[in-house]
TIGUGU-491592 format. One line per 5 residues: their letters; for each residue x, y, z of C-alpha. Coordinates in Angstrom, 1 decimal. Layout:
N
a> X,Y,Z; ...
//
This chain:
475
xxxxx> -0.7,-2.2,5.0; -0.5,-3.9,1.4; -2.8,-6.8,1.1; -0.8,-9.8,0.2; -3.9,-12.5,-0.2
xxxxx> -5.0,-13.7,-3.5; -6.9,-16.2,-5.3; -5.0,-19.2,-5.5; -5.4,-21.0,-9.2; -3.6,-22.4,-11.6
xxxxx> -3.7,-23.6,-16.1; -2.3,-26.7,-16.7; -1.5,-27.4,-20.3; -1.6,-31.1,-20.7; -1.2,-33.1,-23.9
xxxxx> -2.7,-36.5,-23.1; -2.5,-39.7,-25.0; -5.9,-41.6,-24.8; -4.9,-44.7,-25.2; -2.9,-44.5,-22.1
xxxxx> -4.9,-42.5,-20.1; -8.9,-41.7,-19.2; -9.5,-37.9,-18.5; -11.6,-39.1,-15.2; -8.1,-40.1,-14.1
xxxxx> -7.3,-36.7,-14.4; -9.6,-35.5,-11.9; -9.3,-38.0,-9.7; -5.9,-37.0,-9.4; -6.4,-33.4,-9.1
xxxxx> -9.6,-33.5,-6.4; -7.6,-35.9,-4.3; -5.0,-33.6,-3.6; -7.3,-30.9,-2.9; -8.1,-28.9,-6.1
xxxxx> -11.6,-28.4,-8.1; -11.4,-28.1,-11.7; -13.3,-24.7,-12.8; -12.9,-25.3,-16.5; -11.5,-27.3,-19.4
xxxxx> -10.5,-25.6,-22.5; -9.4,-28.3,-25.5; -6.4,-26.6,-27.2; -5.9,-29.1,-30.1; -7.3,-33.0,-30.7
xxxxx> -5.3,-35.7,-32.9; -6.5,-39.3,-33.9; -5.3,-40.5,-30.1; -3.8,-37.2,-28.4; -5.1,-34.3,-27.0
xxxxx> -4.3,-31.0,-25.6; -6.3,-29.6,-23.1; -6.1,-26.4,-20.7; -7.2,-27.4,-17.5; -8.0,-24.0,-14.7
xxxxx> -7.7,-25.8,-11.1; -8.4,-24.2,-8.1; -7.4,-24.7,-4.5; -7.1,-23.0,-0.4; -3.7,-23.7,-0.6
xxxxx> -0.3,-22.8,-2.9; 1.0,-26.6,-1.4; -2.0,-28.3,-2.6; -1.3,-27.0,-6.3; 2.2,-28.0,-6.0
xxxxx> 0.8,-31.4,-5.1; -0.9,-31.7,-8.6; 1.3,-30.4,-10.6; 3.9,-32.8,-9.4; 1.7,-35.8,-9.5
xxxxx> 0.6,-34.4,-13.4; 4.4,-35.2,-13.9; 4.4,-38.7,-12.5; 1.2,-40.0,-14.4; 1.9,-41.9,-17.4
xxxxx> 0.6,-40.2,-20.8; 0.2,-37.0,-19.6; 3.0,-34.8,-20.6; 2.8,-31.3,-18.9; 3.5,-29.0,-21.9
xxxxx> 3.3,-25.4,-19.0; 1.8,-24.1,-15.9; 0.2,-20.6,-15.8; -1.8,-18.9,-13.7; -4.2,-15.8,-13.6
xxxxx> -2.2,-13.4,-12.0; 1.3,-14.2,-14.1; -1.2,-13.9,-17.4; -2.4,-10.3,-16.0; 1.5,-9.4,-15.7
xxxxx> 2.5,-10.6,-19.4; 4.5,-7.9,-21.2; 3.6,-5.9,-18.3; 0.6,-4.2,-16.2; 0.1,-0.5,-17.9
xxxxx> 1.2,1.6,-21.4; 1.0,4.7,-22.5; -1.3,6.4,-24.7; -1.4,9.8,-26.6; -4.4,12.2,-25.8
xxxxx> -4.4,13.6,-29.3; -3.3,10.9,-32.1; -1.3,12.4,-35.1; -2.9,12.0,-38.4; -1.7,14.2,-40.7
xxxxx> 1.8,16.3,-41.3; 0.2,19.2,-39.7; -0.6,17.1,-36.7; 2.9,15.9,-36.5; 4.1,19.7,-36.6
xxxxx> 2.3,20.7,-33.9; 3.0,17.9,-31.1; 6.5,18.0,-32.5; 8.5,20.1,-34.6; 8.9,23.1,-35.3
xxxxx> 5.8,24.2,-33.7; 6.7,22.6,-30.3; 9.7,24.9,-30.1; 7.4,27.9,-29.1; 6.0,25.6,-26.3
xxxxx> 9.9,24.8,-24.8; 9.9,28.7,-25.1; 7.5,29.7,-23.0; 8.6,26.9,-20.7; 11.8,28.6,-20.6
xxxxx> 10.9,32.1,-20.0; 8.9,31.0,-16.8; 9.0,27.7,-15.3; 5.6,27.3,-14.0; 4.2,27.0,-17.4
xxxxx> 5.4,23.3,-16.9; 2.3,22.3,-15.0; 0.2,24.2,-17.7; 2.1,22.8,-20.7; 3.3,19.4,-20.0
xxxxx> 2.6,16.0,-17.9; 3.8,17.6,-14.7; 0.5,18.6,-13.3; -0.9,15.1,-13.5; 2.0,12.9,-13.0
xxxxx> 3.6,11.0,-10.3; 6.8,8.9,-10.1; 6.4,5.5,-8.4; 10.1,4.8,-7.1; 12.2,2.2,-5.5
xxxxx> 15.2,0.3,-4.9; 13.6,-3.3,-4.3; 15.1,-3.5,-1.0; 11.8,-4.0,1.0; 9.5,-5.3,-1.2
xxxxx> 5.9,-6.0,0.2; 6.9,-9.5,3.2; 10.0,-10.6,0.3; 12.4,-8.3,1.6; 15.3,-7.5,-0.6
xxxxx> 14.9,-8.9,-3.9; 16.2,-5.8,-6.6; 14.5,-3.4,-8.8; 13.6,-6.2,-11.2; 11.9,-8.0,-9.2
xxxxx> 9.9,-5.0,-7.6; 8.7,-3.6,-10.8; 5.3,-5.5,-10.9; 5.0,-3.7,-7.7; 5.5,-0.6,-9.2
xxxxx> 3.1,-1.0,-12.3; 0.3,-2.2,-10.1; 0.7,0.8,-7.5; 0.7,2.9,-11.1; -2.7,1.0,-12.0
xxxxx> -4.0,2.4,-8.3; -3.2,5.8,-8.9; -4.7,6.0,-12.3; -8.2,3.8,-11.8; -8.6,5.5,-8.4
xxxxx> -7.6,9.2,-8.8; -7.1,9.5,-12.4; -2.8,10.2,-11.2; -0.8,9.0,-14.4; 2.0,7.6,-12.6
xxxxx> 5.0,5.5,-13.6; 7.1,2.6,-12.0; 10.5,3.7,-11.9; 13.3,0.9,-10.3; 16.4,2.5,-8.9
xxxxx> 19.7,-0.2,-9.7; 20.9,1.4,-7.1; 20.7,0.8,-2.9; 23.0,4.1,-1.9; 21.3,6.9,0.0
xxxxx> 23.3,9.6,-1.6; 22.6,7.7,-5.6; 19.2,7.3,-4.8; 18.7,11.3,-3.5; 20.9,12.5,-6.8
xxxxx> 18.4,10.2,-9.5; 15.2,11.1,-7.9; 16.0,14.8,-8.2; 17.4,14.6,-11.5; 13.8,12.6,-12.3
xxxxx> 11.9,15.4,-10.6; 11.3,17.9,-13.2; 9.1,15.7,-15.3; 6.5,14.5,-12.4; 4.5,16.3,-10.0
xxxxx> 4.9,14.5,-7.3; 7.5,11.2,-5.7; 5.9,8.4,-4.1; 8.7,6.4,-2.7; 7.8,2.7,-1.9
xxxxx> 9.4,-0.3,-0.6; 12.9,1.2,0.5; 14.3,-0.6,3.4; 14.4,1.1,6.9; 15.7,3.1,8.3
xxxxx> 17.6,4.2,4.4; 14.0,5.4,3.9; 13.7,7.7,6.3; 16.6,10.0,5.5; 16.3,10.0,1.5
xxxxx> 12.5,11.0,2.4; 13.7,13.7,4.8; 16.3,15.1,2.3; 14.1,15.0,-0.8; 11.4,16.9,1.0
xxxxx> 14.2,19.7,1.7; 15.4,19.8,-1.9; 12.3,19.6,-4.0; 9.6,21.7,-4.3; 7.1,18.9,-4.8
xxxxx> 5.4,16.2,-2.7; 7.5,13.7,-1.2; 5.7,10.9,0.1; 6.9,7.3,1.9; 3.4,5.5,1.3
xxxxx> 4.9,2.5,3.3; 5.0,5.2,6.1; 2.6,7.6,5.7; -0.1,6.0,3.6; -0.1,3.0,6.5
xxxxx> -0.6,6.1,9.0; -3.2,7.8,7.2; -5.5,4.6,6.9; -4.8,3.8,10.3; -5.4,7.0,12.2
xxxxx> -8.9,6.7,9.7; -9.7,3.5,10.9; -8.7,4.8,15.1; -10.9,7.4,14.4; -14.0,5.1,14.3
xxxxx> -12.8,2.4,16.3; -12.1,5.0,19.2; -16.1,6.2,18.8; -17.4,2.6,18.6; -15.6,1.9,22.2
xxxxx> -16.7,5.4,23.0; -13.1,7.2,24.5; -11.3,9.8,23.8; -7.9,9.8,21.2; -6.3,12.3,23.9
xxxxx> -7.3,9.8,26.9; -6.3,6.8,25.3; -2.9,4.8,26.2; -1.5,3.8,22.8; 1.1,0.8,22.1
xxxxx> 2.6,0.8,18.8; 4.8,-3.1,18.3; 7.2,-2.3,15.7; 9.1,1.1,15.6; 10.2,0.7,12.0
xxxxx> 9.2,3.1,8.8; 5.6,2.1,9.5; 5.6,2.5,13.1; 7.3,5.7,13.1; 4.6,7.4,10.9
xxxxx> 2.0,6.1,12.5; 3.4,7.3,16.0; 3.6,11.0,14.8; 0.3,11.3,13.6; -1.2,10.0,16.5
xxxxx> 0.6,12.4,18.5; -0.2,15.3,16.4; -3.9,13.6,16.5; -3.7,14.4,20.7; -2.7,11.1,21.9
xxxxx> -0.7,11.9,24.7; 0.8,8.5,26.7; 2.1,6.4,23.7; 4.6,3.6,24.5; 6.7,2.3,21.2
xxxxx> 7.8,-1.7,21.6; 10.7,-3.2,19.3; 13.0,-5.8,20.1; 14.9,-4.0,22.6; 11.4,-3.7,24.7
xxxxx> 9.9,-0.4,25.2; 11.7,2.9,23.6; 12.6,5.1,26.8; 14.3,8.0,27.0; 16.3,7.6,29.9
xxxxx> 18.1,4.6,27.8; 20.7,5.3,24.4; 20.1,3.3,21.3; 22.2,2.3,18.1; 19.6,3.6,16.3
xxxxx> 19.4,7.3,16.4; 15.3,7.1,15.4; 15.0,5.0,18.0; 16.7,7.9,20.3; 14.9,10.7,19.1
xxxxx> 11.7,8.6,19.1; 12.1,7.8,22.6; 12.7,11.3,23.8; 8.8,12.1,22.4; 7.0,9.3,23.6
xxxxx> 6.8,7.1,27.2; 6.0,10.1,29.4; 5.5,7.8,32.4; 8.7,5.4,31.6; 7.5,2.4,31.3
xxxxx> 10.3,-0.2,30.9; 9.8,-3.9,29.8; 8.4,-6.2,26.8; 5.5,-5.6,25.3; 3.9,-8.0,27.8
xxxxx> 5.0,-5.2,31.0; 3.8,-2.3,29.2; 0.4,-3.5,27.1; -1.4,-3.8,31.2; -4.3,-1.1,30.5
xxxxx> -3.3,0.1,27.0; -6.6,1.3,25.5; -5.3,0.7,21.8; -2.4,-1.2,20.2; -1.2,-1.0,17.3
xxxxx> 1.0,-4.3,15.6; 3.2,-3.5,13.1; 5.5,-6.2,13.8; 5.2,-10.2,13.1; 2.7,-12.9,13.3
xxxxx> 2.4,-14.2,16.7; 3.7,-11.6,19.2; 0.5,-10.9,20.8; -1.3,-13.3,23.0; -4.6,-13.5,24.1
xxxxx> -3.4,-13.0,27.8; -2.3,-9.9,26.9; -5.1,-8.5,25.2; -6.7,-9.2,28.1; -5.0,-7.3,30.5
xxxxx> -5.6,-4.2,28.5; -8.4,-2.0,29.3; -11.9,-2.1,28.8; -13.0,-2.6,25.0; -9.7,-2.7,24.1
xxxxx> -9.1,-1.5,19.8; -6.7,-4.1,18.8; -5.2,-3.0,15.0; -2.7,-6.2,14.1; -1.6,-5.2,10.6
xxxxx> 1.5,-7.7,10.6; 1.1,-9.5,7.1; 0.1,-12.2,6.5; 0.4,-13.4,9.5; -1.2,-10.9,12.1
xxxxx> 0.4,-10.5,15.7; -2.8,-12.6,16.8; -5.6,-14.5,14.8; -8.6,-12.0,15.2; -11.2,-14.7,16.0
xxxxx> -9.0,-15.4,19.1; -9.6,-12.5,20.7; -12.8,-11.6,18.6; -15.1,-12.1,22.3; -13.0,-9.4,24.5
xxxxx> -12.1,-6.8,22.1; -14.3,-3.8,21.5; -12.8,-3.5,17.7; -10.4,-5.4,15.5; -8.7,-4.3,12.4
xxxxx> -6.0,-6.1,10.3; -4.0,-5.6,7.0; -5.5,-8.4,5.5; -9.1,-8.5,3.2; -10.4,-11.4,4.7
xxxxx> -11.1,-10.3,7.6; -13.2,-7.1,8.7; -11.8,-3.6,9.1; -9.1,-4.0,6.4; -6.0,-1.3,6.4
xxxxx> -5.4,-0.5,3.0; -2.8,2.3,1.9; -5.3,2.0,-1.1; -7.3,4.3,0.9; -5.1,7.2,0.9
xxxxx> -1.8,7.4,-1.4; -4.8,7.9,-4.9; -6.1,10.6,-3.1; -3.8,12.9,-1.3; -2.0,12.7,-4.7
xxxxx> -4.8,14.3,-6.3; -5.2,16.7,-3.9; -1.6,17.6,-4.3; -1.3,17.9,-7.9; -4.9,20.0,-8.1
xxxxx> -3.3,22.6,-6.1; 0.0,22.0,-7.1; 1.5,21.4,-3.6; 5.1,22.0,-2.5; 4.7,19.1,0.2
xxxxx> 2.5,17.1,2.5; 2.4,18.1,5.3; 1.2,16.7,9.0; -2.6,19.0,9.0; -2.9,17.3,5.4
xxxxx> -2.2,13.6,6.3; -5.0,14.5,9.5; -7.1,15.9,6.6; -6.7,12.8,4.7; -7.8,10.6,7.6
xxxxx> -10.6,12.0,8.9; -11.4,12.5,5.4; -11.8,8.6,5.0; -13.3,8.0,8.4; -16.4,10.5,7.3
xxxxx> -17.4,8.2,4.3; -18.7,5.6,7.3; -21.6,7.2,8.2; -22.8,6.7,12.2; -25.7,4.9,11.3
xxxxx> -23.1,2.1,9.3; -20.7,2.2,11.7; -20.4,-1.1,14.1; -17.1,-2.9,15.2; -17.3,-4.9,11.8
xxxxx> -17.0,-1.6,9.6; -14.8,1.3,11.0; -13.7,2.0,7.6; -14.4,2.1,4.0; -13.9,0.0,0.9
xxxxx> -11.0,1.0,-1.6; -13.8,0.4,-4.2; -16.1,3.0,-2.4; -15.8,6.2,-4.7; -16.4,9.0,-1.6
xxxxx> -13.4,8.3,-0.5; -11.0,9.8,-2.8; -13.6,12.5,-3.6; -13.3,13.4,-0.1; -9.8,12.9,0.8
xxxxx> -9.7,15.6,-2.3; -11.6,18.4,-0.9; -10.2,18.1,2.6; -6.8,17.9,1.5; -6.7,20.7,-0.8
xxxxx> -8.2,23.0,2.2; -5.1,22.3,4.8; -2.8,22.7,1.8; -4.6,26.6,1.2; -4.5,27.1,5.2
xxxxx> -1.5,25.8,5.7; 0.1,27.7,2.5; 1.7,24.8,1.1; -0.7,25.5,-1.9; 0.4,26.9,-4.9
xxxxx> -2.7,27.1,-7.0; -6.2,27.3,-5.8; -8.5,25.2,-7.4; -11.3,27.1,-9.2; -14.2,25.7,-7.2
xxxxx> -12.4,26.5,-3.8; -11.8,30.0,-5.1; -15.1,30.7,-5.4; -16.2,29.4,-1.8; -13.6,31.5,-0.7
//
């Protein structure tokens, strides 16, 4: 799951007029609605005025509000702006682009352009495949969406969404070295959608879809893997599943069971939940019950929604019927991807011995960890800060290098299982506890692995249509 938690400070730009006003009064003001000054920058001085930039922190987005409003209100201050650290970060955007090779000279110029580039286009021409030799393909991945379900703000447009974009294009390249770019769809149509990204596709290596709205997602996905010949990959889906399967894997060998033993509950049978259902079942779980709104997914019922349908027909083997609070009795794992406050600690504690609770709603999990902290066997969240943290960050860097290294036609389900139990190895047994089931995003095994093990069940599976030099020569 994305982690929506951040720092919460703010610049205020005052210009003051001393006569009227002492700077103490300044901070009065600001601590008594809850914020601590961290620095004071002055930004220009007169004979009885002065304009300072004052950084104030605080817990809470409310209690900044508070101060800026009262900074309003107080006679001989005028507030000139308010800025923060993150908008700052975001001016003029996130990322650029660079040339490898800068052109100095007419010769230069004749080369990376014309007329020499023409023989380059040629031998494009005469055989395809030179594209990944020849141009940014091999290392390249679009970023794409339609802004309709972006991170917990729901539908706000491909505007809005594209400081999304850039920052998932920051991930790729700091993480994996992927250049990837943010590309914001103005459309919402299925069919629009399918038609842009393939016309896109022959410049990039890869298609990471992101925050497109359910179930739209599932079926532009679907299609696009059928009509490309490169990766196509839902991270809102997929990525969530990877990480989480990762994070089962420990969790399930702290409690000490068995994946094909346990009885699963997924809350939330959306894009998320849907991912994370099929590669559990292709991990071996073999009772796992999914829970919307309409209660437990059953085969014996019809829904509006045909993924619900086929969904139900794959999972529930025993039938269960009822809200999550009828079918959660005895569940050895659940798995929230859902809303804050579904879960309750009677529940939990009907489940069976050291249950693995994973509540990845965010912000807001189903249930506050530390109230169920003393009958669980493991926790895990979406959120960093808290313990056992969910992070597609984990996985969509690098299963993307992996694909591009051996130029990939897909990802497939044996490389998603690749990828997870490519994560869980970077905890080693003698680290792992029920506070630490799975890695930081900073730790730099994990793409490393995620790497090797990915490129080996894209060569077994045959999905692979290059083989890397140094698995050649294992070979």
């Amino acid at each position: 799951m994305k982690n929506t938690m951040a720092g919460k400070s703010i610049i205020l730009r005052l210009e003051l007029l001393t006569e009227q006003i002492h700077f103490g009064q300044l901070i009065t003001v600001i601590t008594e609605n809850g914020g601590d000054v961290i620095a004071i920058d002055v930004i220009q001085t007169g004979a009885n005025w002065t304009v300072r930039d004052i950084t104030v922190s605080a817990s809470e987005q409310s209690q900044l509000d508070s101060i800026v409003a009262r900074m309003k209100d107080l006679a001989g201050v005028r507030l000139v702006h308010v800025s923060d650290r993150t908008f700052l970060l975001h001016l003029g955007g996130k990322i650029e682009m660079k040339p490898k090779s800068p052109i100095q000279n007419r010769d230069d110029l004749s080369r990376v352009y014309t007329p020499d580039v023409a023989r380059v286009c040629m031998a494009i021409h005469e055989d395809e495949t030179n594209a990944y030799k020849l141009t940014i393909k091999r290392n390249t991945v679009a970023v794409v969406s339609d802004g309709s379900a972006v991170l917990g703000l729901g539908n706000i447009g491909p505007y809005a969404a594209m400081p999304v974009m850039e920052g998932k294009a920051m991930l790729f390249k700091q993480f994996a070295d992927v250049d990837a770019f943010p590309i914001c769809l103005s459309t919402q149509s299925t069919e629009e959608i399918i038609a842009t990204i393939k016309h896109l596709a022959p410049g990039f290596g890869g298609i990471n879809l992101e925050d497109i709205s359910s179930p739209r997602c599932f079926e532009i996905e679907e299609r696009l893997r059928n009509e490309l010949d490169i990766p196509v990959f839902h991270d809102d889906q997929h990525g969530t599943a990877v990480v989480l399967y990762a994070g089962l894997i420990n969790a399930l060998k702290v409690v000490g069971k068995q994946i094909n033993e346990a009885k699963v509950v997924v809350c939330g049978i959306g894009a998320a939940g849907m991912a994370c259902s099929n590669i559990l079942l292709a991990a071996g779980v073999k009772e796992l019950i999914g829970v919307d709104r309409e209660g437990a997914l059953v085969r014996t019922k019809e829904y509006a929604n045909p993924h619900w349908t086929e969904y139900a027909e794959r999972t529930n083997p025993n039938l269960r019927s009822g809200n999550l609070h009828d079918v959660i009795e005895g569940a050895d794992v659940f798995i929230g991807l859902s809303a804050g406050g579904l879960l309750k600690r009677g529940d939990v504690e009907r489940m069976a011995a050291k249950p693995v609770v994973f509540v990845m709603a965010n912000p807001t999990p189903e249930i506050h960890p530390d109230e169920i902290e003393d009958i669980v066997g493991v926790v895990a969240t979406g959120r960093s800060d808290f313990p056992n943290q969910i992070n597609n960050v984990l996985c969509f860097p690098g299963i993307f290098r992996a694909a591009l290294d051996c130029q990939a036609s897909t990802i497939n389900e044996e490389m998603k299982l690749a990828a997870s139990a490519a994560i869980a190895s970077v905890v080693t047994q003698q680290e792992l506890n029920k506070l630490y089931i799975i890695p930081s995003v900073f730790n730099q095994e994990v793409v490393r692995r995620i790497r090797e093990a990915v490129i080996r069940a894209a060569i077994q599976t045959g999905t692979a249509r290059r083989i890397p030099r140094e698995f050649r020569q294992a070979e």
